[in-house]
C-alpha positions as CSV (number, residue, x, y, z in Angstrom):
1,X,-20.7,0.6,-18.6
2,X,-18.5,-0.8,-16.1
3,X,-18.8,-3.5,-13.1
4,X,-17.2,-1.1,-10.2
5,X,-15.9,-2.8,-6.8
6,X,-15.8,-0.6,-3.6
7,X,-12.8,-0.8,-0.7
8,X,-14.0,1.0,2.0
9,X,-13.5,1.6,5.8
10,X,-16.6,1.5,7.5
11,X,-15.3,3.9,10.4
12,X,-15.9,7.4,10.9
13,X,-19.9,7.4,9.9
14,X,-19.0,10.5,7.9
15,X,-16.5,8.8,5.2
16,X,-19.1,6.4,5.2
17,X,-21.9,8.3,3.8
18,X,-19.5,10.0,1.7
19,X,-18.7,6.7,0.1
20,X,-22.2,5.6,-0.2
21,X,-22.9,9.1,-2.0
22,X,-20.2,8.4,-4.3
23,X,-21.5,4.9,-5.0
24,X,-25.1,6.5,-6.2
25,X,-23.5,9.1,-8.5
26,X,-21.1,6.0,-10.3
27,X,-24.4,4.0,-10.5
28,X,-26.2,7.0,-11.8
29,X,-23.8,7.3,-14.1
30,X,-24.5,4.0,-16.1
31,X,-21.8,1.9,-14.3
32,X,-22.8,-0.8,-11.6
33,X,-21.7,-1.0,-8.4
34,X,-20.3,-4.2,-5.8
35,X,-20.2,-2.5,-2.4
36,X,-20.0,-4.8,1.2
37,X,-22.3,-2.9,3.6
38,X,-22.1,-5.8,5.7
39,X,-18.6,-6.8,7.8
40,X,-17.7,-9.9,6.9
41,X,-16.2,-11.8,9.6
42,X,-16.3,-15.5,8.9
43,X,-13.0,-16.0,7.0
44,X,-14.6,-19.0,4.5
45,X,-17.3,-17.1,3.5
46,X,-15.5,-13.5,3.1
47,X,-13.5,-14.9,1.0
48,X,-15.9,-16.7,-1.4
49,X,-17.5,-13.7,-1.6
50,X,-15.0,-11.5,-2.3
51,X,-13.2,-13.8,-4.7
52,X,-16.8,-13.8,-6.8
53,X,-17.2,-10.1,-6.7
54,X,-13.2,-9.1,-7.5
55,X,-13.8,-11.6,-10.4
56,X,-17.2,-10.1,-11.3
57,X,-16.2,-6.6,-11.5
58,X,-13.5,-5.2,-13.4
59,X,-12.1,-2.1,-11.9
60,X,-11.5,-1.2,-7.8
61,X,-11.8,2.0,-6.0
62,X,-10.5,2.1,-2.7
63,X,-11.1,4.9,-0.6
64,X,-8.4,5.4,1.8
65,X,-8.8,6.6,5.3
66,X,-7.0,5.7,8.7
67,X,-9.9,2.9,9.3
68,X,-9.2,1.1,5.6
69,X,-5.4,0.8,6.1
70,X,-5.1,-0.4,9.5
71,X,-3.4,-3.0,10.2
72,X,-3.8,-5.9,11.6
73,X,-7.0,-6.4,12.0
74,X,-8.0,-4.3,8.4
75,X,-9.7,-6.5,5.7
76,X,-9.3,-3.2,3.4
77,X,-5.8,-4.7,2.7
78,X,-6.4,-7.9,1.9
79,X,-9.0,-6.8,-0.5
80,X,-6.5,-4.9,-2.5
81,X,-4.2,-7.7,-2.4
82,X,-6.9,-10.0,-3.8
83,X,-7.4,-7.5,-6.8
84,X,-3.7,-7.4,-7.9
85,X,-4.2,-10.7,-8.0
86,X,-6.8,-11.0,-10.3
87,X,-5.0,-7.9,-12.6
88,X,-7.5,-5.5,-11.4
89,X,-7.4,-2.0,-12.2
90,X,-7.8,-0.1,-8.7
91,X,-7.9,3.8,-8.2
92,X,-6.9,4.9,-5.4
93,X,-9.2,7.7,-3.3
94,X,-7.8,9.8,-0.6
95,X,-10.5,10.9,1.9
96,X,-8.5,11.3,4.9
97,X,-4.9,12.6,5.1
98,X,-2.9,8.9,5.8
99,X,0.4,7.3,4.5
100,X,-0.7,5.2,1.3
101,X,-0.3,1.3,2.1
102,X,3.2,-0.1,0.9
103,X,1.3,-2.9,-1.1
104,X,-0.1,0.0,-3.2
105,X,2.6,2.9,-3.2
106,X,3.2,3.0,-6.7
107,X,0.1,3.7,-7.8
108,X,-1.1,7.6,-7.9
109,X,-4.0,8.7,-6.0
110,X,-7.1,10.8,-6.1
111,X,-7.4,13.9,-3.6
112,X,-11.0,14.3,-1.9
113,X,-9.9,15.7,1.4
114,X,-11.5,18.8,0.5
115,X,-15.2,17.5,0.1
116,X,-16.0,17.7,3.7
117,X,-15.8,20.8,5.3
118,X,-14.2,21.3,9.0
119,X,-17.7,20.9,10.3
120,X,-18.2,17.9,8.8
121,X,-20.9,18.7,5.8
122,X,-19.9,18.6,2.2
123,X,-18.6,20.8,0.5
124,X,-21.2,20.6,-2.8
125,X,-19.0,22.7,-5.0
126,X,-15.7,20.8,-4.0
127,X,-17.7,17.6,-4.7
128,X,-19.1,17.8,-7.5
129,X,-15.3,18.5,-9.1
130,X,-14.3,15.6,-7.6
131,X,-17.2,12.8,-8.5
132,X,-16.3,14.4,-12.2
133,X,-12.7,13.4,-11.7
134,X,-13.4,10.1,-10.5
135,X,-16.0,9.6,-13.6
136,X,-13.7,10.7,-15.5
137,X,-11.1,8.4,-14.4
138,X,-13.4,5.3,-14.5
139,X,-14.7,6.2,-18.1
140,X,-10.9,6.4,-19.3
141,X,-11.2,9.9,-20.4
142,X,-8.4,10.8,-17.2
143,X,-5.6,9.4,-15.8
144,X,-4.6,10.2,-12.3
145,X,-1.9,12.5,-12.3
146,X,0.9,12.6,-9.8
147,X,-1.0,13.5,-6.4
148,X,1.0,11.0,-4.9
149,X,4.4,12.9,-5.6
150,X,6.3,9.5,-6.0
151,X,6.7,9.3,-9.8
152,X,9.9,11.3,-10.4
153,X,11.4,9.0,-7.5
154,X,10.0,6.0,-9.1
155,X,12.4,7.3,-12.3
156,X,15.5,8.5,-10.5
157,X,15.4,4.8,-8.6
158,X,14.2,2.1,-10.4
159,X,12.5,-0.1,-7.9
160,X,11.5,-3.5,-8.2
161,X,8.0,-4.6,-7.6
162,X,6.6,-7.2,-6.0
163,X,3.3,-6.4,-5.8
164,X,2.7,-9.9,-7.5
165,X,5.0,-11.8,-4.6
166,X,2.6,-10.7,-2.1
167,X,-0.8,-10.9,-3.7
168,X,0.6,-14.7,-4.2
169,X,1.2,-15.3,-0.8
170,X,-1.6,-13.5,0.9
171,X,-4.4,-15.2,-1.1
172,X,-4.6,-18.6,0.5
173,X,-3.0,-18.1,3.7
174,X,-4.3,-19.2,6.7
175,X,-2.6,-20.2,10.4
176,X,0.8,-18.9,11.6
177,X,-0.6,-17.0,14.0
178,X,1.8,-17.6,16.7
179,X,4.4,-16.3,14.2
180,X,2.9,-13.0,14.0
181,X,2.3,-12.8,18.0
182,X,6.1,-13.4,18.1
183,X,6.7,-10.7,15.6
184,X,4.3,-8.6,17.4
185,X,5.9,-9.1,21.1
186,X,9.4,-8.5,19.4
187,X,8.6,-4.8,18.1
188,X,6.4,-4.0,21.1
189,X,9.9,-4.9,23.2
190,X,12.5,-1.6,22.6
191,X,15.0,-3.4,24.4
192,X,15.4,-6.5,21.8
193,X,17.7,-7.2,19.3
194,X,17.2,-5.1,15.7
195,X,16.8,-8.7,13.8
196,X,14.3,-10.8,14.0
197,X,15.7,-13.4,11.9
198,X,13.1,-17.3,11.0
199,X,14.7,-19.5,9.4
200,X,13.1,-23.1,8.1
201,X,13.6,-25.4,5.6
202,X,12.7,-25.4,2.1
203,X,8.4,-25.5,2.1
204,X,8.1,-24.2,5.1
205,X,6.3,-21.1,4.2
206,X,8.5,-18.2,5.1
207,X,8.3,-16.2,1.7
208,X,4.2,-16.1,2.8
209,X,4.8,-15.4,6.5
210,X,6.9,-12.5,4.9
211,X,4.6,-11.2,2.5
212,X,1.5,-11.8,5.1
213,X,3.4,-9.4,7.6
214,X,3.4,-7.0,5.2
215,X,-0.5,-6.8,5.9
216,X,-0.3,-7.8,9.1
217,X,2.0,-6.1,11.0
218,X,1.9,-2.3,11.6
219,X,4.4,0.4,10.7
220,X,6.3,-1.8,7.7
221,X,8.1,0.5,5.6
222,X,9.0,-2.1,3.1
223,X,9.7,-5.3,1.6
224,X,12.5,-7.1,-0.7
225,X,12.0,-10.6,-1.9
226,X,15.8,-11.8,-2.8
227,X,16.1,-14.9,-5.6
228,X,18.6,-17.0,-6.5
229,X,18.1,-17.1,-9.4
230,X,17.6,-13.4,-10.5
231,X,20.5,-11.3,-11.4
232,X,18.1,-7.9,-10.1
233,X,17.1,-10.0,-7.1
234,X,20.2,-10.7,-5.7
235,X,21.9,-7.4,-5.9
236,X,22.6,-5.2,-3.1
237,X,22.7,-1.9,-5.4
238,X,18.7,-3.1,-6.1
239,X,17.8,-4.1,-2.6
240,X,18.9,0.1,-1.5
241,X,17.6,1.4,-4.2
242,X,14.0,-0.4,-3.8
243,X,14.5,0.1,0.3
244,X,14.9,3.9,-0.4
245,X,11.9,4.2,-2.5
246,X,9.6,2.3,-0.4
247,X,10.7,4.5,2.7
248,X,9.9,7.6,0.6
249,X,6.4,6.3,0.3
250,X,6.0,5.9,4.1
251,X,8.2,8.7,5.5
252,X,7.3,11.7,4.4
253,X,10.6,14.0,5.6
254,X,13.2,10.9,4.1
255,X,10.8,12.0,1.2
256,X,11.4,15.4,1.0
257,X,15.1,14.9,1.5
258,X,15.6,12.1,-1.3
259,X,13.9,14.4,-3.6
260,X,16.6,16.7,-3.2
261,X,19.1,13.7,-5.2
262,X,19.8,14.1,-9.1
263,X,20.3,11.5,-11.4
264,X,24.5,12.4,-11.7
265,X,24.4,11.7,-7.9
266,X,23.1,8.7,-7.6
267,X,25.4,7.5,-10.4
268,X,28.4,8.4,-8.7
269,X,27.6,5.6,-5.9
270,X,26.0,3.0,-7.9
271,X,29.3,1.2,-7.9
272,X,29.7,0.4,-4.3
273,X,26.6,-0.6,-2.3
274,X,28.6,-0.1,1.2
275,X,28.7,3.7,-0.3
276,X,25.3,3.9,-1.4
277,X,24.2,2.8,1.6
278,X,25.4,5.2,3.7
279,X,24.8,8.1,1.5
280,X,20.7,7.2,0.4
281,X,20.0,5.1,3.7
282,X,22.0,6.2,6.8
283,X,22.6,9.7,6.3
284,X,19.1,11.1,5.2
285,X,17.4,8.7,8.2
286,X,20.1,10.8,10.8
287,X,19.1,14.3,9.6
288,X,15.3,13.5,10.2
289,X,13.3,13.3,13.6
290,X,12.8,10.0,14.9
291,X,9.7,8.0,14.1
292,X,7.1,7.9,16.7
293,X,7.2,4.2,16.5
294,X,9.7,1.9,14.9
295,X,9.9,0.8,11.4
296,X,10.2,-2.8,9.8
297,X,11.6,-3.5,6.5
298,X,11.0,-7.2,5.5
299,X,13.8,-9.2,3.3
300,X,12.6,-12.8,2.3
301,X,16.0,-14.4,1.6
């Protein structure tokens, strides 16, 4: 038996009762269950709650939908953060068709868009093959396979995680605000400059306001936190090759034409970072429609 904790969105009503289904069939299955019916909207006592129940139960399922990855007013995110705090193990669900969260890219996920028919209703045969996946997965019998498509990426580039940086950041801060309404104005306003560059001295918190945007702000496509004192950290060939990866992630046609690369081609411009650059960055990002909105990539100097 195992203590199970729920990340849910608690918009449409229809991915709600799916979840709450879900929840009987794990509890009927011998594990228990730590599931927030209730929003929690009084920051102290959120997260005294949730630091008891992340610490009480030892795996997470989040079910991802548009509602549970919003951003900035989601708490689904900083729920997540919280359990990779703690070392949690967390599953990924997808109920609705969405771009997985950055803070959780590397990590495969489980398909249930085809539970609920086009009218809304379950689809009993489609479920009941998924709860058994999902059991399966929580009783250790099954490991998630690559649903996400990311993992032959993940090999050909290498990139750094700092999954750990951001659950460090995120899980005492509090204020700032009026940084993120400046980052906020600045990405609403298409004529300003590309760069939106803080600078402060040592102490004055801008590794957390970086990892806080990451949750924060909408469309961030990814995040590099440089270090003095780390050969990987300070290299430019590591910073493109992490940049890349989190973009495939986020962006699903720079996806599809990154996957096209081989591991003899990338070699051949790992020795100059202006080269690799232009070939694995610039020129994919040109043959591709533009964005809908634009994209923010976050480097903590």
């Amino acid at each position: 038996m195992k203590q199970i904790f729920i990340s849910y969105g608690r918009h449409p009503e229809k991915y709600v009762q799916v979840v709450l289904r879900i929840k009987q069939d794990i509890e009927k299955h011998g594990h228990k269950v730590w599931i927030d019916t209730q929003e929690l909207r009084v920051r102290v006592d959120w997260e005294q709650i949730l630091e008891e129940a992340l610490q009480n139960n030892e795996d997470v399922v989040y079910f991802m939908t548009q509602h549970s990855t919003r951003r900035p007013d989601g708490f689904c995110l900083n729920e997540i953060s919280y359990a990779v705090y703690h070392g949690k193990q967390i599953t990924p669900v997808m109920l609705e068709m969405i771009v997985p969260p950055l803070s959780i890219c590397r990590l495969q996920w489980l398909d249930m868009m085809d539970i609920l028919n086009t009218d809304g209703n379950v689809d009993e045969d489609k479920y009941k093959y998924r709860i058994n996946e999902l059991l399966a997965v929580l009783d250790d019998k099954k490991t998630l396979g690559v649903e996400g498509g990311y993992q032959p990426l993940t090999r050909l580039l290498d990139p750094l995680n700092f999954d750990i940086d951001i659950s460090k950041h995120t899980r005492d801060f509090v204020g700032r605000e009026w940084v993120f309404e400046l980052l906020l104005q600045w990405m609403q306003d298409s004529s300003s400059s590309r760069v939106f560059w803080i600078t402060g001295d040592a102490g004055f918190g801008k590794s957390a306001i970086a990892a806080n945007a990451t949750q924060k702000l909408p469309n961030v496509v990814g995040v590099f936190f440089c270090q003095y004192d780390s050969v990987l950290r300070r290299d430019p060939i590591e910073i493109i090759k992490t940049l890349a990866y989190q973009i495939t992630t986020q962006v699903p046609d720079y996806h599809a034409k990154i996957c096209e690369w081989t591991e003899s081609q990338l070699q051949k411009y790992l020795v100059s970072p202006k080269d690799l650059f232009l070939k694995l960055i610039l020129e994919p990002l040109k043959q591709i429609s533009s964005p809908q909105n634009d994209l923010l990539f976050i480097i903590d100097g």
